[in-house]
VMD Tcl script that draws the C-alpha trace (Angstrom):
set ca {
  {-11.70 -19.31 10.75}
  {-10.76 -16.55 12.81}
  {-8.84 -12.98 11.41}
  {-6.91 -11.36 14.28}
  {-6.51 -7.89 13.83}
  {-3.48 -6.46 16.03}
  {-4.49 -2.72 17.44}
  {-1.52 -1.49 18.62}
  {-2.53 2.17 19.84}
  {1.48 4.28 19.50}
  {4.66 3.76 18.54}
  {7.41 2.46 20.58}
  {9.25 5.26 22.02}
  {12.30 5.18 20.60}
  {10.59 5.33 17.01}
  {8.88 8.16 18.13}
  {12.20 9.64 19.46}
  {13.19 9.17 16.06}
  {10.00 10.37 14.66}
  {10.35 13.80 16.96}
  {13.73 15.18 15.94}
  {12.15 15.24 12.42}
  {9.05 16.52 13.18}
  {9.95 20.24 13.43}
  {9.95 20.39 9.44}
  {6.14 19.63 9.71}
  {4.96 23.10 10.62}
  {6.43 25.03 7.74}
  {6.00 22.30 5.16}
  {2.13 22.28 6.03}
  {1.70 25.96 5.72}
  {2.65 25.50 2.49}
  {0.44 22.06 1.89}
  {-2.25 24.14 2.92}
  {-2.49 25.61 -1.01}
  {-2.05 22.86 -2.14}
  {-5.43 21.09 -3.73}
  {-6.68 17.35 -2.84}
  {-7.52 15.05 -5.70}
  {-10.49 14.00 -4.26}
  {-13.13 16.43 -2.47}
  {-12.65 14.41 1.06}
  {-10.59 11.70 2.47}
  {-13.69 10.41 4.39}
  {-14.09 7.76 6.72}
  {-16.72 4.97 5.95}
  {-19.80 4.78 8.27}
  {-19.13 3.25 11.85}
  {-20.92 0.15 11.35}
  {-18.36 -1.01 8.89}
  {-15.88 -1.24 11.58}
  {-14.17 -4.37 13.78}
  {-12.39 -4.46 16.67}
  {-10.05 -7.17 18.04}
  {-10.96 -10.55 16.94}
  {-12.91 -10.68 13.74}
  {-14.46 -13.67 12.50}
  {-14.32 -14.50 8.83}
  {-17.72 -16.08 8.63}
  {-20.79 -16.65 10.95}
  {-22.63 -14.11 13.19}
  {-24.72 -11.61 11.02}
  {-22.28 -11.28 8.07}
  {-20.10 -8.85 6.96}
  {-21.68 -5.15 6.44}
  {-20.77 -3.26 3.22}
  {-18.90 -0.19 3.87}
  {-20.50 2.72 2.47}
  {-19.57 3.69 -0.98}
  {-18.62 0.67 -1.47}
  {-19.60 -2.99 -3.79}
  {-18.57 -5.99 -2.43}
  {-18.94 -8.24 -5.37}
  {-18.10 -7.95 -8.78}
  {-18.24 -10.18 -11.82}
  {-15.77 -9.40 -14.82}
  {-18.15 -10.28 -17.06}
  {-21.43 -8.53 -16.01}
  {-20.38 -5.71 -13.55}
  {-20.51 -2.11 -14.34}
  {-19.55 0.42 -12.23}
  {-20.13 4.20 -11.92}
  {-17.06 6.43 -13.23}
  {-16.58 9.22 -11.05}
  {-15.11 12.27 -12.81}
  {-12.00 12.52 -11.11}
  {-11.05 9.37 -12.25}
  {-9.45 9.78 -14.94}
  {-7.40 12.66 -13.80}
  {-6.34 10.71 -10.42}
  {-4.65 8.22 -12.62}
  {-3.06 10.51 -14.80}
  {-2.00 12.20 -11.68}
  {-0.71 9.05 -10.10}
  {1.04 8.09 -13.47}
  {2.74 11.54 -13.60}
  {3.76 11.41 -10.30}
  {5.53 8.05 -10.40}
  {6.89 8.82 -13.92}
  {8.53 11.57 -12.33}
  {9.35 10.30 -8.92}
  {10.96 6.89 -9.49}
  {14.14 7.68 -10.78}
  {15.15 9.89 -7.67}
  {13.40 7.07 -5.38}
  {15.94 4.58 -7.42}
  {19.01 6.26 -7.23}
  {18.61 6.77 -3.63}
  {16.72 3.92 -1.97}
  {17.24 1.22 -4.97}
  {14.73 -1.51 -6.19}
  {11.85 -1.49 -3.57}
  {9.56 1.83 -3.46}
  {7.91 0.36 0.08}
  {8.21 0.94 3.63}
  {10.63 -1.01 5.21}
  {10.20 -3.38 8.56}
  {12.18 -2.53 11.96}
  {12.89 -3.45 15.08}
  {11.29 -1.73 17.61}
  {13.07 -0.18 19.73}
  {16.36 -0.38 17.57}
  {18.95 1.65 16.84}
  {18.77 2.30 12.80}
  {21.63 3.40 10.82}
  {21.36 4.98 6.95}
  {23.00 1.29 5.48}
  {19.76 -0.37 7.61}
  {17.21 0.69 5.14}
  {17.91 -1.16 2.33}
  {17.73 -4.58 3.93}
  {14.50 -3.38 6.12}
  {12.83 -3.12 2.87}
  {13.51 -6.95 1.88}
  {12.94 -7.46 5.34}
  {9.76 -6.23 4.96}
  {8.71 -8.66 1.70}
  {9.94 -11.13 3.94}
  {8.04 -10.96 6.91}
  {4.65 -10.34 4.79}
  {5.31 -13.57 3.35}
  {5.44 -15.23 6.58}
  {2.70 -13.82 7.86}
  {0.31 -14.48 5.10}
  {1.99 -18.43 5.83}
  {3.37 -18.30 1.94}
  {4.74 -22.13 1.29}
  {8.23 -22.71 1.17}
  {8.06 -26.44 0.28}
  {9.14 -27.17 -3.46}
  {6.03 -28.73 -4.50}
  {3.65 -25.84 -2.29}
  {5.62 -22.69 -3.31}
  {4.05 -20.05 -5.69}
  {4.78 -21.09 -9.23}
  {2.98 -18.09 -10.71}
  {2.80 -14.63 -9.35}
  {1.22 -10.80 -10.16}
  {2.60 -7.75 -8.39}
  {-0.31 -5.04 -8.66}
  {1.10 -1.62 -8.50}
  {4.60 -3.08 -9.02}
  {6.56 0.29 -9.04}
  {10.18 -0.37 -10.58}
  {9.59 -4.30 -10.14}
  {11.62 -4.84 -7.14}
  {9.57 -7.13 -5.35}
  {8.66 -9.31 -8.75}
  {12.24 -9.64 -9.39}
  {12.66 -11.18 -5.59}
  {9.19 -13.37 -5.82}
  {11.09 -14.68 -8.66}
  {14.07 -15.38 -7.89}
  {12.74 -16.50 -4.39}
  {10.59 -19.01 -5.57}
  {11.54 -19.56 -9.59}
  {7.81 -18.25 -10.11}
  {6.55 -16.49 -13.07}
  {6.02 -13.14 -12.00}
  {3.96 -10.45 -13.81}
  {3.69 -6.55 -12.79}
  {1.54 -4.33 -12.94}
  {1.83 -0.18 -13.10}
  {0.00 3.43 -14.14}
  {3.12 4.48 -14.73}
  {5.12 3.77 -18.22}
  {8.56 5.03 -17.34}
  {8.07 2.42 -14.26}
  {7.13 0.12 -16.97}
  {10.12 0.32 -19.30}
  {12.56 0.85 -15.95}
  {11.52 -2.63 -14.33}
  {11.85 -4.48 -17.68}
  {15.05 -2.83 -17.90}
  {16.58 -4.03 -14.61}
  {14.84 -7.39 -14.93}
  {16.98 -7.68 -18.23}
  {20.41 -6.33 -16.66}
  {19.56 -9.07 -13.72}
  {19.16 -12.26 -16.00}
  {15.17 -12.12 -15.38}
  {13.91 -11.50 -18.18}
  {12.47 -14.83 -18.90}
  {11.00 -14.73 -15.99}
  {9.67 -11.32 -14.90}
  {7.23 -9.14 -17.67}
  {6.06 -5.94 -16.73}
  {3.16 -3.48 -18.27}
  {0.91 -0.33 -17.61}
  {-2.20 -1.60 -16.59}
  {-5.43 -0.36 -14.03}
  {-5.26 -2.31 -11.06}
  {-8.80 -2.50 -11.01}
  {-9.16 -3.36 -14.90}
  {-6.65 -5.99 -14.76}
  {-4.95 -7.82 -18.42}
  {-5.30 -11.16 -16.62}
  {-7.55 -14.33 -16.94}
  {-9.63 -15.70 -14.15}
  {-7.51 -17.88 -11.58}
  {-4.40 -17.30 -12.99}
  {-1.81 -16.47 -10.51}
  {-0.77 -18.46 -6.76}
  {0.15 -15.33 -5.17}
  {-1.28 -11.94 -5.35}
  {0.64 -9.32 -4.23}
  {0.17 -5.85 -3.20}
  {3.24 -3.69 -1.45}
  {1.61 -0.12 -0.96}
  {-0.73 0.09 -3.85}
  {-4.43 0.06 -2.47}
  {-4.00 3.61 -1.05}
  {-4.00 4.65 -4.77}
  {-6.97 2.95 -5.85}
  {-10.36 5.38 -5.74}
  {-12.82 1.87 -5.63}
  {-11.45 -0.47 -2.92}
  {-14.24 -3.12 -3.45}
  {-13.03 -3.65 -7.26}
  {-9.40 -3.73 -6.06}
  {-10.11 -6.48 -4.06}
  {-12.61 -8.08 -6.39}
  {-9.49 -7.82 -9.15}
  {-7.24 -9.45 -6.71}
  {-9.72 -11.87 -5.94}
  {-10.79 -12.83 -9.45}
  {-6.94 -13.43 -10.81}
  {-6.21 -15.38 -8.06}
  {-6.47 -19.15 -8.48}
  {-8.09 -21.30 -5.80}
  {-6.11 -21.86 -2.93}
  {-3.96 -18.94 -3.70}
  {-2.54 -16.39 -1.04}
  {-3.74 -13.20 -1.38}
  {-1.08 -10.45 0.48}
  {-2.10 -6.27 0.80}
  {0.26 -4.28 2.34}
  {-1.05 -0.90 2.66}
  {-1.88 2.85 4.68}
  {-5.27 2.79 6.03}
  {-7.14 5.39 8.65}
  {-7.56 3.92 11.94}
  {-10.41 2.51 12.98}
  {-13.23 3.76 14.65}
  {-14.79 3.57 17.48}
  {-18.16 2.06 18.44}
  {-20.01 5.43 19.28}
  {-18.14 7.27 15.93}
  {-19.68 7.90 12.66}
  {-16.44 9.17 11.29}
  {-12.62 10.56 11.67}
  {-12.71 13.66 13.36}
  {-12.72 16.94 10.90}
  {-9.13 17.52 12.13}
  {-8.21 14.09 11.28}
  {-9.55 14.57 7.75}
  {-8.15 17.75 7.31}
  {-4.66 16.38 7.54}
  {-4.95 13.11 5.23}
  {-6.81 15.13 2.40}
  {-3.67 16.91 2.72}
  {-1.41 13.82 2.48}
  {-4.12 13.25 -0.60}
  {-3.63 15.90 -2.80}
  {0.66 15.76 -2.47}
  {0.46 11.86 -3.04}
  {-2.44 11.15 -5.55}
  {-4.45 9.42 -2.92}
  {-8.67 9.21 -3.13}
  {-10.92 8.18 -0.23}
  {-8.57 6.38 2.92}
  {-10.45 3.24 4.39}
  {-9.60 1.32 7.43}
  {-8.01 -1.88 8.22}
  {-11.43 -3.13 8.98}
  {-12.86 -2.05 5.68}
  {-10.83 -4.71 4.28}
  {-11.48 -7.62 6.11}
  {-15.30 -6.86 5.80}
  {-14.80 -6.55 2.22}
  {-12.64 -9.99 1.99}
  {-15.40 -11.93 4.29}
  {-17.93 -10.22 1.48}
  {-15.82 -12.39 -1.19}
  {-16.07 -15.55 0.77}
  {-12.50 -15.95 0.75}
  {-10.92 -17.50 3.96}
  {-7.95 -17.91 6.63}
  {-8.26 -13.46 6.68}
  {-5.83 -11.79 9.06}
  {-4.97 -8.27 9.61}
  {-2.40 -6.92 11.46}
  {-1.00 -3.02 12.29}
  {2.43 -2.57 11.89}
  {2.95 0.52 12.48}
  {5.51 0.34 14.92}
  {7.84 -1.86 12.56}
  {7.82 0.93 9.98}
  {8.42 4.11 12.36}
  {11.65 4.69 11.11}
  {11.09 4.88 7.24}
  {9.53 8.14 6.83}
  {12.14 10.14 8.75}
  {14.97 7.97 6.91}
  {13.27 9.69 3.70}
  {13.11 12.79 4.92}
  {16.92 12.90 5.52}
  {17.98 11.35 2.24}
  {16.21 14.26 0.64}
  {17.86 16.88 2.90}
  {21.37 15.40 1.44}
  {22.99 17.51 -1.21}
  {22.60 14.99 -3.72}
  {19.10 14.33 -2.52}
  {18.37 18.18 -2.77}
  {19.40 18.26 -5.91}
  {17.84 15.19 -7.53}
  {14.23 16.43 -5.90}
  {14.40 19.98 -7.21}
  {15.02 18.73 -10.87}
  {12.37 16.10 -10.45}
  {9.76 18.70 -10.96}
  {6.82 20.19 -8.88}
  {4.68 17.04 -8.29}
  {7.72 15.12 -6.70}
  {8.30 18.18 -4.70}
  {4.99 18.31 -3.47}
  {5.19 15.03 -2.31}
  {8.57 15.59 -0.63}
  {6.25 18.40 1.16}
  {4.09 16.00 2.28}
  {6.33 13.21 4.56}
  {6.15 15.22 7.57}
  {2.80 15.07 7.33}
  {2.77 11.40 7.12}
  {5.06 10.98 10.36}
  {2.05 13.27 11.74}
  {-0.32 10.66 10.75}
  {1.23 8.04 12.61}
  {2.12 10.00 15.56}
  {-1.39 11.23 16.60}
  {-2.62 7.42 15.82}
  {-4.46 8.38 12.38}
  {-2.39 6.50 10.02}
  {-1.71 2.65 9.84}
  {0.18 0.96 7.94}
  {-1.66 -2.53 8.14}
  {-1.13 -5.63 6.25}
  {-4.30 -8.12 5.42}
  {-4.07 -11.41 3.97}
  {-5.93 -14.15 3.01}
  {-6.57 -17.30 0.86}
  {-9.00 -18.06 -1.86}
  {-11.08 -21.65 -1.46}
  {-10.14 -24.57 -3.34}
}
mol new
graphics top color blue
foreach p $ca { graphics top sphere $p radius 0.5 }
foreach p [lrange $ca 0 end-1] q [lrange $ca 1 end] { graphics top cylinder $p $q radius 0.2 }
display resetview
């Protein structure tokens, strides 16, 4: 089987139009990131032979090469792994953050705490955001080839990372799946029970705080794993995708949605120290650890023996959404929401011009892999 891996190199230019007009709220923002301290020491890139280009194959050739700094198997059982120090503080720090965040995110933006998916090249007015968000659960779904046939559809479902439980409470109601959610955070916890209740879910949507990499779940148990935006919080990719491999049952569809680094180039050992500069930035206002690239993943899936990978960047469908944010927080009732949400939401408020940095100068992706576990 073959995994294509789309490398779109810029945005479309009316995204980055968009993108622009926004973007003169970077340089005073940053001067003020720059006290600001990163959760982990560097946001480094993985050694250059780790990386793919273009077409990758899933199996075949000389085999997948393990990233550095990172496992590629693990068994629930038997596997140990070493506990850096930060650990513990980067998910207290992630738990915070989201226990603080969520309810601004909510009462501005609603159910889904993701990116939303664009047109390029489109015109995008304030009521578009909303649906781009579904649109974007949609079109992952698609792409990972998710069954819609009665008999094929997903029956049983985990969201890792599942925020305020907006895309379990579609899964389910999509298919009539059992869905079960994942979060660090307990007010998240408690919220997305909440609304699952107040929407008639309740029998069919449970939520709890859980490690994503650590997860309450037996071998093979769910048909669809999925993962909207979660993996750039997780400080040991290899065990996330070893969890999200090990809970999945065979022939289930495995779907990551997440920000990666770009990736690099045949004669480079690693991002450039201005490159790494700005995400450790990015790092230390969002709770992030190490970044990885697009092709870090698909090595690590074709390490796991699982099959049908694909990879895609989709960074021009998403151009939009960080400037949208941006100017819902610069509304009055936006202002005031984020400056009694406390310093770490602020800090992260801070941060999103940073992130529209990202993507303009090609560092950032936002890159979805999928794939399917044997039968």
């Amino acid at each position: 089987m073959m995994a294509s891996v789309s490398t779109s190199k810029s945005m479309n230019m009316s995204a980055a139009a968009h993108s622009s007009r926004t973007f003169s709220w970077a340089a005073p923002m940053s001067a003020l990131l720059m006290r600001l301290p990163c959760v982990r020491p560097t946001c480094q890139a993985v050694r250059r032979k780790s990386q793919t280009r273009g077409v990758v194959a899933a199996s075949g050739g000389e085999g997948p090469i393990k990233p550095s700094g990172m496992s590629t198997r693990r068994s629930r059982s038997t596997a140990t792994r070493a506990v850096l120090p930060e650990d513990g503080v980067l998910q207290k720090g992630i738990a915070e953050f989201y226990d603080a965040s969520s309810g601004l995110w909510e009462d501005i933006w609603g159910d889904h705490m993701h990116h939303g998916f664009y047109d390029p090249n489109a015109t995008v007015s304030v009521s578009d955001h909303r649906s781009a968000q579904i649109r974007m659960i949609e079109e992952a779904l698609q792409f990972a080839a998710v069954p819609e046939d009665q008999m094929k559809r997903p029956k049983s479902v985990v969201d890792v990372g599942c925020g305020i439980g907006g895309s379990s409470r579609y899964l389910a109601r999509k298919y009539g799946a059992q869905c079960q959610g994942i979060t660090l955070s307990p007010v998240q916890a408690q919220r997305a029970q909440a609304l699952a209740a107040a929407q008639g879910l309740a029998d069919k949507v449970s939520f709890q705080v859980a490690d994503a990499l650590n997860q309450p779940f037996s071998d093979a148990q769910f048909d669809l794993v999925w993962s909207m935006e979660s993996g750039e919080h997780m400080p040991d990719k290899a065990m996330f995708v070893g969890e999200l491999a090990r809970v999945a049952a065979p022939g289930a569809t495995i779907i990551i949605v997440t920000w990666c680094h770009r990736d690099l180039s045949p004669s480079e050992e690693s991002l450039r120290p201005e490159e790494i500069v700005l995400l450790n930035k990015i790092c230390g206002a969002f709770y992030l650890p190490a970044w990885c690239s697009t092709a870090d993943y698909v090595n690590l899936l074709q390490s796991l023996s699982l099959q049908d990978i694909k990879a895609a960047d989709w960074s021009e469908y998403v151009a939009p959404f960080w400037p949208a944010v941006i100017s819902s927080a610069l509304t009055w009732k936006g202002f005031i929401s984020l400056m009694g949400s406390g310093w770490k939401t602020i800090k992260g408020a801070l941060a999103m011009p940073l992130m529209i940095e990202g993507y303009k100068k090609d560092l950032i992706k936002f890159a979805i892999i999928t794939c399917r576990k044997p039968e």
